[in-house]
C-alpha positions as CSV (number, residue, x, y, z in Angstrom):
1,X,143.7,135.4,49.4
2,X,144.1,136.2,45.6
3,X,144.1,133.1,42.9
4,X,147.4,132.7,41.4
5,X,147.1,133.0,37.6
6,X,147.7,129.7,35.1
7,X,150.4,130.5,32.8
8,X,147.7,131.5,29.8
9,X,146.9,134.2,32.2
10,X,150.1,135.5,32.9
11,X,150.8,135.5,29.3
12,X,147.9,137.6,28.5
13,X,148.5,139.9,31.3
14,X,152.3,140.5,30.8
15,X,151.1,142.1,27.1
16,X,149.4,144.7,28.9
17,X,152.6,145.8,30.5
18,X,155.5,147.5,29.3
19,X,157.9,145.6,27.0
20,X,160.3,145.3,29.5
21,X,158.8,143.5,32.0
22,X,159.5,139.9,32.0
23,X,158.8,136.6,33.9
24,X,161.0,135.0,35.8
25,X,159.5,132.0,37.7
26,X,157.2,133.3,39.8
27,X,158.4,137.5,39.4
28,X,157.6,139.6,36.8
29,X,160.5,142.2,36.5
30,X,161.8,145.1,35.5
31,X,164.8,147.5,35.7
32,X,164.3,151.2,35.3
33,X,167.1,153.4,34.9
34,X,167.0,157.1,36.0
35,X,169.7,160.4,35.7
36,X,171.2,160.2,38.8
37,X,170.8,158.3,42.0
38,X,168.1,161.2,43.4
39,X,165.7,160.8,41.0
40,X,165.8,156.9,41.5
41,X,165.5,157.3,45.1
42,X,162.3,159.6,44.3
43,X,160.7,157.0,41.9
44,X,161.4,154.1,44.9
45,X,159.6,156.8,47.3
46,X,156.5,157.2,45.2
47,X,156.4,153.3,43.7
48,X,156.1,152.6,48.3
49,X,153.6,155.0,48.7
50,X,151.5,152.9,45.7
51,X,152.1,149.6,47.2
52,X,151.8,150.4,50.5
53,X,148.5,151.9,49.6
54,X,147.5,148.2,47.8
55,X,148.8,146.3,50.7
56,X,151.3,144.2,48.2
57,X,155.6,145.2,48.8
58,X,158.1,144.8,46.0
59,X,161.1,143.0,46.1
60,X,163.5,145.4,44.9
61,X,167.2,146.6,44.7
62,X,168.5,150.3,43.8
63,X,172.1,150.5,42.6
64,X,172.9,154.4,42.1
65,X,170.6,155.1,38.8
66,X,169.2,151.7,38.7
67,X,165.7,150.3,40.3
68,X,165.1,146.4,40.0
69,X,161.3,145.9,41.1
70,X,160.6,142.4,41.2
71,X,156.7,141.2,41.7
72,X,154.9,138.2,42.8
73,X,152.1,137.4,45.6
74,X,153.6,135.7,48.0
75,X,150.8,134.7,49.9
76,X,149.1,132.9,46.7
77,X,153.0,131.6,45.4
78,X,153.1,132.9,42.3
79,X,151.8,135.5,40.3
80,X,148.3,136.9,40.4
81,X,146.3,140.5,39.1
82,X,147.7,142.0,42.2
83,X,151.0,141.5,40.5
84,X,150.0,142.9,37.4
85,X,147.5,146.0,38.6
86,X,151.0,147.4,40.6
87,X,153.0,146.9,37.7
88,X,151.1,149.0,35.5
89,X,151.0,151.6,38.3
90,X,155.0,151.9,38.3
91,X,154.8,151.8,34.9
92,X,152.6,155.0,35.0
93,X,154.6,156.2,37.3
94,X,157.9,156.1,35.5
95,X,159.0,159.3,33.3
96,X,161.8,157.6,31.6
């Protein structure tokens, strides 16, 4: 089972990330926003391939060009590096 993270940590860790990722609770978030509801799909496709691969599943929503990904470790109830290493994989993985 991972540690959850104090809030010091998950401060620290959300400056490693993208600007527009955010905390909410026990969720970091983000929205990414994409051409055309293909291309979103794709990015979903690829981003469940990476978390399937680290064992940890997104909470997420797709709206036509729009992806909500919405992290947090169950398990641990709350937030912890597992969190944060898959974030910066979508982040690497997003061309927008």
């Amino acid at each position: 089972m991972m540690n959850k993270l104090n809030q010091q940590e998950i401060d620290h860790n959300l400056q490693k990330l993208h600007q527009d990722w955010t905390q909410e609770g026990n969720f970091i978030k983000r929205e990414f926003i994409f051409d055309n509801f293909v291309l979103a799909f794709g990015f979903m496709t690829t981003v469940a391939i990476e978390a399937d691969n680290a064992n940890h599943h997104p909470d997420w929503q797709n709206v036509y060009n729009k992806v909500s990904i919405s992290l947090s470790t169950h398990d641990a109830g709350g937030l912890t590096d597992q969190d944060f290493t898959l974030a910066t994989k979508i982040d690497g993985l997003y061309n927008g």
